[in-house]
C-alpha positions in Angstrom: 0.0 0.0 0.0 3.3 2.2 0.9 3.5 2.1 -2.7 0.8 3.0 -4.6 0.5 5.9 -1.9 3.9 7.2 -3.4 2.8 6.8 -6.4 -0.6 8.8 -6.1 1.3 11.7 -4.6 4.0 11.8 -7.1 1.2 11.9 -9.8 -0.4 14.6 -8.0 2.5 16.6 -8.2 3.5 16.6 -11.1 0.1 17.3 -12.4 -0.3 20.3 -10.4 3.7 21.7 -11.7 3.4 24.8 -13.7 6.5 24.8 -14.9 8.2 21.6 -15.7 12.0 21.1 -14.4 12.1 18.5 -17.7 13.2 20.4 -21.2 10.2 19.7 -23.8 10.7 18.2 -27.2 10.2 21.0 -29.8 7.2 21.4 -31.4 7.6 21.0 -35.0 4.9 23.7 -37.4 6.6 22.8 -40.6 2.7 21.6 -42.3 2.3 19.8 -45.5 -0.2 21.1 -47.9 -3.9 19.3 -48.3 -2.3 18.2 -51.6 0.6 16.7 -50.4 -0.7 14.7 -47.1 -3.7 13.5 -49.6 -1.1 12.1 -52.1 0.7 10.6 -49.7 -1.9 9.1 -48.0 -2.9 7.4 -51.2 1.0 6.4 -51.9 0.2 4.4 -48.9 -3.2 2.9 -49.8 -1.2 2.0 -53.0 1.2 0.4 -51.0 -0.6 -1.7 -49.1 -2.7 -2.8 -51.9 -0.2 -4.0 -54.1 1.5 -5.8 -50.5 -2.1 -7.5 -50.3 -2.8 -8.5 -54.1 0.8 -10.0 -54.0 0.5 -11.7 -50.8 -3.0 -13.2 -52.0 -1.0 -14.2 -55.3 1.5 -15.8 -53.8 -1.5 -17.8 -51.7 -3.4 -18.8 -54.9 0.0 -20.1 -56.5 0.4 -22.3 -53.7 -2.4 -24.1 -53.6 -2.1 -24.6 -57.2 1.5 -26.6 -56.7 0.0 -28.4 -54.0 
């Protein structure tokens, strides 16, 4: 029980600290276009696609063979 106690207020502390002692990652605001996250969104849907169609492919051509 000792533990979880020293747990709770640790939590509770460092939810209530305004400023953090730890340094923050950077925020990166470098934003793609519309366009560009679109097309790359549907690079990926491309990729997957032709992953699947191969991997059912490969599937068909072994049940063929066997």
């Amino acid at each position: 029980m000792g533990k979880q106690i020293k747990k709770f207020i640790i939590g509770m502390g460092s939810s209530m600290e305004v400023f953090p002692s730890s340094p923050q990652p950077p925020i990166d605001f470098s934003h793609k276009s519309d366009k560009e996250n679109l097309a790359q969104d549907w690079e990926r849907v491309g990729s997957y696609m032709f992953t699947a169609i191969g991997t059912v492919d490969e599937e068909q051509a072994k049940r063929i063979l066997s």
